[in-house]
SERO-499265 format. One line per 2 residues: number of its first residue (from 0); their letters; for each residue x, y, z of C-alpha. Coordinates in pm, 1 decimal, padded with zeros to 6 digits. Example, Ala and Ser with C-alpha at 12.3 -4.5 7.8 and 13.67 -1.06 7.14 Angstrom:
BEGIN
0	AS	01230.0 -00450.0 00780.0  01367.0 -00106.0 00714.0 .
This chain:
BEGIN
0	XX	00000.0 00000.0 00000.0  00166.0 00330.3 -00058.9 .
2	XX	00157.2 00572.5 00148.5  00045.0 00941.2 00118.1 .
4	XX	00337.2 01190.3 00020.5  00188.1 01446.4 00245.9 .
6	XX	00283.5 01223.1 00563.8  00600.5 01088.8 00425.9 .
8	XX	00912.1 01192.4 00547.3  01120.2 01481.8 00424.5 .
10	XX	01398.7 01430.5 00193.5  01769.1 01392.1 00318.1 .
12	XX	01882.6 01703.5 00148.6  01746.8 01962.1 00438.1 .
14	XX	01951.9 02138.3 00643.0  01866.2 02367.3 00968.3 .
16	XX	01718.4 02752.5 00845.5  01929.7 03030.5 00863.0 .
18	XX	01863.5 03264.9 01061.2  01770.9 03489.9 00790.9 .
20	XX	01533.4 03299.9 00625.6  01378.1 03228.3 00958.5 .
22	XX	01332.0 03616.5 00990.3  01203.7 03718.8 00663.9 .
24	XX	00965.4 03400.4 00728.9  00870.8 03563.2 01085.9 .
26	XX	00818.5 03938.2 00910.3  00576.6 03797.6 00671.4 .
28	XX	00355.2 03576.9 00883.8  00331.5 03897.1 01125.6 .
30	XX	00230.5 04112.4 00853.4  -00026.3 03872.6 00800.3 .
32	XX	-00160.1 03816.3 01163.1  -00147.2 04216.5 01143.8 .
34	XX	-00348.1 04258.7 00862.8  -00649.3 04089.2 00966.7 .
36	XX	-00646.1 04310.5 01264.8  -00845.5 04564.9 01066.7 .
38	XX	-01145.2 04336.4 01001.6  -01188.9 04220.7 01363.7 .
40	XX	-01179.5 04588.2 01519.1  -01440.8 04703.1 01247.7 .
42	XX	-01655.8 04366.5 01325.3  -01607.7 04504.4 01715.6 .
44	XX	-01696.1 04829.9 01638.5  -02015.3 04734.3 01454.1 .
46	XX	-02109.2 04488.2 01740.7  -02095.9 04834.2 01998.3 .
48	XX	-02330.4 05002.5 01727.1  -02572.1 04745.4 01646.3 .
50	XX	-02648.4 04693.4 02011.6  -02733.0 05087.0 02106.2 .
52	XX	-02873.1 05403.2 01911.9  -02554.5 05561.3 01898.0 .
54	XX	-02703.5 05932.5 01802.9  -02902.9 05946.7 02132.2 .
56	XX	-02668.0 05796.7 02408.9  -02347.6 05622.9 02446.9 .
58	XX	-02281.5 05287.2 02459.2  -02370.1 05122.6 02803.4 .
60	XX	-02067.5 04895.2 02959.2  -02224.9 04533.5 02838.2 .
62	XX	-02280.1 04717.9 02544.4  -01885.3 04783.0 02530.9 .
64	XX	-01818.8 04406.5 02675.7  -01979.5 04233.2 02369.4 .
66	XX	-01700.1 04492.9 02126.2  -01437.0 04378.8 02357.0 .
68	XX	-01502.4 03998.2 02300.6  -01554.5 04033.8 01960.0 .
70	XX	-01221.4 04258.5 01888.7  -01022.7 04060.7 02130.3 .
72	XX	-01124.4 03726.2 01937.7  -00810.2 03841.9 01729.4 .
74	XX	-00587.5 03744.4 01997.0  -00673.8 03327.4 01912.2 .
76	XX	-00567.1 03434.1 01581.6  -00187.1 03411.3 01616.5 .
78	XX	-00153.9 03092.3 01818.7  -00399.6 02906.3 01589.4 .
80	XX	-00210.4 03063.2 01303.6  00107.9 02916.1 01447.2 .
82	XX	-00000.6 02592.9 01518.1  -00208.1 02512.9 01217.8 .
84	XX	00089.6 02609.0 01043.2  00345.3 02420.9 01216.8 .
86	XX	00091.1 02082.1 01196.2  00113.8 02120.1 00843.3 .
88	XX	00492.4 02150.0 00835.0  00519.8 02583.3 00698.4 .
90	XX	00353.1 02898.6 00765.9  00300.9 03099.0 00467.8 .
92	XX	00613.0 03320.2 00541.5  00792.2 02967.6 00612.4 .
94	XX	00633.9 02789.7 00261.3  00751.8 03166.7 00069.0 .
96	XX	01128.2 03066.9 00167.6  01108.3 02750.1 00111.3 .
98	XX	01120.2 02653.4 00495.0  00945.1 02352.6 00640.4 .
100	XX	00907.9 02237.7 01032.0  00941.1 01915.1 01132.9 .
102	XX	00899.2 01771.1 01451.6  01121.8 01414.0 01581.6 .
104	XX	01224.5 01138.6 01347.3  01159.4 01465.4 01107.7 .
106	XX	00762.7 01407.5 01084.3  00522.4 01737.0 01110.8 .
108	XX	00463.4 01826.2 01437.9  00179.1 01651.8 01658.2 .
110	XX	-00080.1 01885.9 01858.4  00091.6 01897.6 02159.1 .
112	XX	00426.8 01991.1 01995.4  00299.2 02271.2 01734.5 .
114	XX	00081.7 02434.8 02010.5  00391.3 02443.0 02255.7 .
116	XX	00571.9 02579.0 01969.6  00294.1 02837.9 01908.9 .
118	XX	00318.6 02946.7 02253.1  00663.2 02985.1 02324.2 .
120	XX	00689.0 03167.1 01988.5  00457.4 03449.5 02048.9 .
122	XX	00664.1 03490.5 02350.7  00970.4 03465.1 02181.1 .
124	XX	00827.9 03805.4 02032.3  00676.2 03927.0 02312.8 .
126	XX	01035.6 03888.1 02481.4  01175.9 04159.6 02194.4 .
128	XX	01332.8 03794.4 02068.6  01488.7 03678.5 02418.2 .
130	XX	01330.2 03310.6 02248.6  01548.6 03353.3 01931.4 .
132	XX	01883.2 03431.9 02057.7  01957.5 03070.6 02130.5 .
134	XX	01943.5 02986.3 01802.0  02253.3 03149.0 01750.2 .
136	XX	02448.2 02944.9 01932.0  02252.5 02601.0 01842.7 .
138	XX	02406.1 02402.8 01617.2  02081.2 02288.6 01433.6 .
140	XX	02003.6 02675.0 01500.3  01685.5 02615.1 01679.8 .
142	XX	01507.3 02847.5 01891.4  01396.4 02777.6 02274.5 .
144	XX	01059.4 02749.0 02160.1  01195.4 02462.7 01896.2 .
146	XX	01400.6 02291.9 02171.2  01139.3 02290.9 02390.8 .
148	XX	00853.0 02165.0 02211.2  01102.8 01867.1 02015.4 .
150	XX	01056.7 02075.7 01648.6  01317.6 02242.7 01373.0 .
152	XX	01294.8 02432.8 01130.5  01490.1 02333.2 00798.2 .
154	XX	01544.8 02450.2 00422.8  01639.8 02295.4 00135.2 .
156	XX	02009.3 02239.2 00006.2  02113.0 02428.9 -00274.5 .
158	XX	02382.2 02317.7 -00450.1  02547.8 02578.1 -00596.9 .
């Protein structure tokens, strides 16, 4: 029976990301979390305004709850972004490089692993990138977020 080549296991040829890569890969996957910012602070704004007449009185403060939950629904967006991504093997800024994660025995990441990742991640940037300077000094260049949660990130060889 063959198997699927989705689940099979990356070729030989892959090497750990540099760092580079692994930053232009961050910069575009955070212009993309950023970007559908917009749409969830105009869907909270519109939940405020449905729920009151807005020309006769402000908005009451369960009025201003219900725009709070709705905005701050954005903040599930980046750790679901993260670990869909890493479950699949890329992000989108990972995939544009030509970057794919893997997890032990260099398989995609399970659950447990890509969420971990996730989380240590966003605080990797919350940290102004305390999580990425360890990478520097890894030989298979992986962050603590990487080491922690069993994962790598890895490119492609090029021969030149």
């Amino acid at each position: 029976m063959a198997q699927d080549p989705a689940i099979q296991a990356p070729p030989a040829d892959l090497r750990p990301a540099r760092l580079e890569a692994r930053i232009v890969a961050g910069g575009v996957d955070a212009l993309i979390l950023f970007a559908l910012l917009p749409p969830f602070v105009a869907l909270a704004g519109l939940t405020v305004l449905a729920q009151t007449d807005w020309l006769a009185q402000d908005p009451s403060g369960t009025e201003w709850m219900w725009g709070y939950l709705v905005g701050g629904l954005w903040l599930l967006t980046p750790p679901l972004y993260f670990t869909l991504g890493a479950m699949r093997g890329d992000t989108t800024g990972a995939r544009l490089l030509g970057l794919t994660i893997r997890g032990d025995g260099r398989s995609r990441p399970a659950l447990g692993s890509a969420l971990l990742r996730a989380l240590l991640t966003m605080l990797g940037f919350l940290l102004l990138g305390i999580g990425f300077m360890g990478s520097a000094f890894d030989s298979r260049r992986r962050t603590l977020g990487d080491r922690l949660s069993g994962t790598e990130v890895l490119e492609a060889v090029v021969e030149s």
